[in-house]
N, C-alpha and C positions, 0 to 999 in steps of 0.2 A: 460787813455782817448784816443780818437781817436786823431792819428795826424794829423793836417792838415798844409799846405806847408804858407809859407807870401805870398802868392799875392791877388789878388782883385779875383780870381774865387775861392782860396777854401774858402776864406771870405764867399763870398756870397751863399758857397753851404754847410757851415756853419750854416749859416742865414735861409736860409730855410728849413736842420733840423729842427733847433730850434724853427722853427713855425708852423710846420705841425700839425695838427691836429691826426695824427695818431702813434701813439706810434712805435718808430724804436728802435730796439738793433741791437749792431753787438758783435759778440761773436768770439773767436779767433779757431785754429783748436781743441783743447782740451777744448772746449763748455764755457769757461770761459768769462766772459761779459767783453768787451773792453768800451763800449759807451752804454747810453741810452738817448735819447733826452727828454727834458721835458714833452712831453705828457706821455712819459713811467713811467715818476717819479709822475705822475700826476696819471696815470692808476694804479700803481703798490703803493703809496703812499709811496715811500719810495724815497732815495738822491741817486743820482749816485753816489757821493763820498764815500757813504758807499757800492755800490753794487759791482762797478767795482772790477773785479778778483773773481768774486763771480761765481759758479755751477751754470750753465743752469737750473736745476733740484731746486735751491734755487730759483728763481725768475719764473720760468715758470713750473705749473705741472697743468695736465688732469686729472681726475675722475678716468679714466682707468689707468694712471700711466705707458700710451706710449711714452710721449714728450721726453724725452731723448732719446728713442732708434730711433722714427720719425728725429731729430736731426742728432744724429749720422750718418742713412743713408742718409741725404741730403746731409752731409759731402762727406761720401764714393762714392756717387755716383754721385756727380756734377749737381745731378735733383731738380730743382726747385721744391713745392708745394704748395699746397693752401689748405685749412680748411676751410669747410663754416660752419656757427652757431657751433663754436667747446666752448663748456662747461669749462673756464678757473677758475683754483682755485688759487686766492692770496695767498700772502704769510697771510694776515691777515686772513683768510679761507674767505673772503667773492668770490661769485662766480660771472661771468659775461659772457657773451657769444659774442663772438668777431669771428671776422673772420682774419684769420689769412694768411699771405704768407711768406715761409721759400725759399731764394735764397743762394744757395753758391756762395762765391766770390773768385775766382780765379784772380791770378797776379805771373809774372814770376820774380819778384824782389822781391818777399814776400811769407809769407806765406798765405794757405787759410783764409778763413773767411763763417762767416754764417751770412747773415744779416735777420735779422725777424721784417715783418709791422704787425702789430695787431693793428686791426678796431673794435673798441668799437659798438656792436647793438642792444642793449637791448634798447633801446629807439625807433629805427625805427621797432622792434620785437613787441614792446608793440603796437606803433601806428598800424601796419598792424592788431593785433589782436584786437584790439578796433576797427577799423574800420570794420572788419570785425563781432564783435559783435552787431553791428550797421547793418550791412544790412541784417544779421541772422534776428534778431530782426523783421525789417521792412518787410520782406521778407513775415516771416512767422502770421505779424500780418493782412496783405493785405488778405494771401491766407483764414485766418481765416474770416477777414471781408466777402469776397466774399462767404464765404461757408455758415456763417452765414446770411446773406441775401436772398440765393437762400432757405435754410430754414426756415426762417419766414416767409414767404408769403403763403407756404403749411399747417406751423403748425398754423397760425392762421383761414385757411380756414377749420381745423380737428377742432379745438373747437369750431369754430362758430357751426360747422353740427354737434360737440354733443350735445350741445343744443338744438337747433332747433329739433336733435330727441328726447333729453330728455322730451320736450312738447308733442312731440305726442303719447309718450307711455303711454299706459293706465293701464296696470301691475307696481304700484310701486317698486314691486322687481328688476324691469331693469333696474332703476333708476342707479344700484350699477355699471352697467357697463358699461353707461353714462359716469358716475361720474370720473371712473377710467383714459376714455380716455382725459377728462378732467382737471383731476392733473396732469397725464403725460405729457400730451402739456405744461401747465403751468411748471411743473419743468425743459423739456428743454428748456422752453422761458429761464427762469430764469439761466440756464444753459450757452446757448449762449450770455445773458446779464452781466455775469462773464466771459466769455472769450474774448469779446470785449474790458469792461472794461470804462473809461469815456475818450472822444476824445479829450478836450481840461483842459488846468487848469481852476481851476472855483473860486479861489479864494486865488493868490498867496499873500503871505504876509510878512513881517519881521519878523524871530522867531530864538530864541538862538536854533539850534540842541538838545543840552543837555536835554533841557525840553521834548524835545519828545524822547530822548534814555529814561530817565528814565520814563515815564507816560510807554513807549512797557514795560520796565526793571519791572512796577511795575503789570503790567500789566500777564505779565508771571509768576510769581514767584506765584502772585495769581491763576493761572489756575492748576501749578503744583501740583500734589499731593507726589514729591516727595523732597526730600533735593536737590534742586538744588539751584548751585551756578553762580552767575551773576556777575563776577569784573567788574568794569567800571575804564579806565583810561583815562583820559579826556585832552584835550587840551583845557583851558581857554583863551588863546589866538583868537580861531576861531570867527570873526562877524556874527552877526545874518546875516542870510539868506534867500533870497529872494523864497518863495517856497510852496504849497498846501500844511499847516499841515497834512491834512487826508489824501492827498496822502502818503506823506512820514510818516506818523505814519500805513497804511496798508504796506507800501512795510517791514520797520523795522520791524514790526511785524511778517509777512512771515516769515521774515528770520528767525529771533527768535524763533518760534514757531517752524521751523525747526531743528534748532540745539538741541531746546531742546527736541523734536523728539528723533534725532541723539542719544542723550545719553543713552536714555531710563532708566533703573532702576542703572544706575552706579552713585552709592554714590560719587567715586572722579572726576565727570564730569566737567568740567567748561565751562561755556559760557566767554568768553572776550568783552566787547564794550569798543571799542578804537577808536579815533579821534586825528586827525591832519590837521593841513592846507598846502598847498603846494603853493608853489610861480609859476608864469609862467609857468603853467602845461598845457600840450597838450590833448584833449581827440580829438579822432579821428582826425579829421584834423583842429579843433578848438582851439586857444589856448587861456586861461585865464589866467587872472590876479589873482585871487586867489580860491582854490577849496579845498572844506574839503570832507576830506575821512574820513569814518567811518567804521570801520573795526568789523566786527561779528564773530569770530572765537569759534566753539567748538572741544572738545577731542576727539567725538568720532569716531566711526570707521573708517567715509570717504564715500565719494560718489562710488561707483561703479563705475569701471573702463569705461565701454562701455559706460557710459552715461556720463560721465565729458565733452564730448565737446558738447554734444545738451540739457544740464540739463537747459535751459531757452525757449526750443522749446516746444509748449503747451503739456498738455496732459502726458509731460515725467514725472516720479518720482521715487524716489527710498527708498517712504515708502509704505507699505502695506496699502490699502484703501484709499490714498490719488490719486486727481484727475489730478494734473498735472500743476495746473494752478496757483498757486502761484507766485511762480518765475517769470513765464513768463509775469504777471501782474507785478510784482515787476517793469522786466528790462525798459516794455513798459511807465510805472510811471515815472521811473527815466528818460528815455532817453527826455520823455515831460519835463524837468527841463533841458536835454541839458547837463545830466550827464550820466553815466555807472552805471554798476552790473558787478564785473568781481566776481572769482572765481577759486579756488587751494584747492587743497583736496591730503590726502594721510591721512593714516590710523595713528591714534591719532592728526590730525591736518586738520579742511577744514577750508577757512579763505574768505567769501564772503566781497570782497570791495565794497562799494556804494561813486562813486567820485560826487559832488554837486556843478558847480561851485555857487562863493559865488553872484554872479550877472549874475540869471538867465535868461540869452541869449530868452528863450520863453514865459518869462511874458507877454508882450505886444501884442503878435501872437493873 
């Protein structure tokens, strides 16, 4: 353990170690751990009394499997460093992304030392990306709005004057191409009527989740024509929820229908819908008292790389003949509940979360 002298200053410099917020080690000049303070044993879940004397390389390892030799040269070379968003693997393999600062400590009555702060960020990581999800979102639902506006005003003045010609022709054969410019207005009305989407809840209510995972869950298996497999793992726990059924039975849908897309003819495909409740959960800069997440994960291949960060921007997709605009309905649905759409993908695993707080911040709007 670290020693410290009896008086009232290393008492107190002690004291505040042991309170900091940010996990400290100090490790000897042969990288071996002398001290970690409780946030360390809190980050790393494990006892200082079983660490101490333990390998640098035992309590701290990288993806790339540099931290020892990064280490090493802070030692050799008296230079200070930093890591920003550095990728940290636990000893339990769970991963975290911290930011990290390695100081060498020199003393002429002692030997060296290496002291290392690591700043836990996956939580201020998640919030800047929710938040940033959040003005994607709104960003590109305005530009949509706008666009569609300056279009209906032209395309209802084209179908009013096909009509008006379709009366004055007196050859029924032209009728056909009347007619034609006439369906065509009408399917981009009905077009830009799906990429708008509905602007307010219209009929938020108290409903158990479940009921609507399975009515999509039952819902799909019946559209299926192939052996596809739906597991549901449920948290009974979650309260009903304040929220548009039809909204959140099209946004679940979406997704579902996607995934089961994704598979396509793969006999061992599996959809997952999974649910939990989270305590004190922040979604963008909003934090709630309690919010159930609903988790839609299928096997197959994965989103395409180049569109993973704009896959909720209209119009994007990454099925063949599909229009784009699911998703992007989905996210604007959920965000009018006051909740998210995030999404992680890699090839055998995309896993779309839908977070809901349970006491819908927009009912009353």
């Amino acid at each position: 353990m670290l020693m410290i002298n009896d008086n009232k200053s290393s008492v107190y410099s002690q004291r505040v170690l042991e309170n900091l917020n940010s996990a400290v080690l100090l490790f000897n000049p042969d990288l071996q751990l002398s001290y970690m303070n409780p946030a360390a044993e809190m980050l790393f879940q494990v006892s200082a009394r079983h660490m101490v004397g333990k390998e640098a390389s035992d309590l701290i390892c990288c993806p790339m499997g540099k931290s020892q030799s990064h280490l090493s040269h802070a030692i050799e070379s008296g230079h200070p460093f930093t890591e920003r968003e550095l990728s940290l693997v636990l000893p339990d393999n769970r991963h975290v992304t911290v930011d990290c600062t390695v100081t060498p400590l020199t003393d002429r009555d002692s030997d060296a030392g290496l002291l290392v702060e690591i700043q836990k960020i996956d939580r201020q990581l998640r919030i800047s990306k929710e938040e940033y999800l959040l003005a994607q979102n709104k960003a590109a639902r305005e530009l949509v709005r706008g666009l569609a506006h300056e279009i209906k005003n032209p395309l209802g003045g084209l179908r009013g004057s096909a009509q008006l010609l379709e009366r004055e022709l007196e050859d029924p054969s032209l009728h056909e191409y009347t007619q034609i410019i006439i369906d065509e207005a009408d399917r981009l009305q009905a077009l830009l009527n799906r990429m708008l989407g509905p602007n307010k809840l219209s009929k938020p209510k108290r409903v158990d989740i479940h009921l609507l995972l399975e009515r999509v869950r039952s819902l799909v298996l019946a559209e299926s024509d192939q052996n596809l497999h739906i597991d549901r793992d449920y948290d009974p726990s979650i309260p009903e929820l304040l929220v548009d059924s039809d909204m959140i039975i099209q946004v679940l849908l979406n997704i579902v229908r996607n995934a089961a897309l994704a598979l396509g003819d793969n006999d061992h495909g599996r959809i997952i819908l999974k649910s939990r409740i989270l305590r004190q959960f922040t979604i963008g800069n909003q934090r709630h008292r309690l919010v159930a997440r609903i988790g839609i994960q299928d096997s197959g291949p994965g989103i395409p790389e180049d569109i993973r960060e704009k896959i909720f921007y209209p119009m994007v997709t990454a099925s063949e003949g599909g229009m784009g605009l699911g998703l992007s309905i989905a996210q604007s649905l959920i965000n009018q509940h006051g909740g998210l759409v995030e999404c992680s993908s890699e090839p055998g695993k995309t896993l779309f979360t839908v977070l809901l707080p349970v006491e819908n911040p927009n009912a009353n709007k």
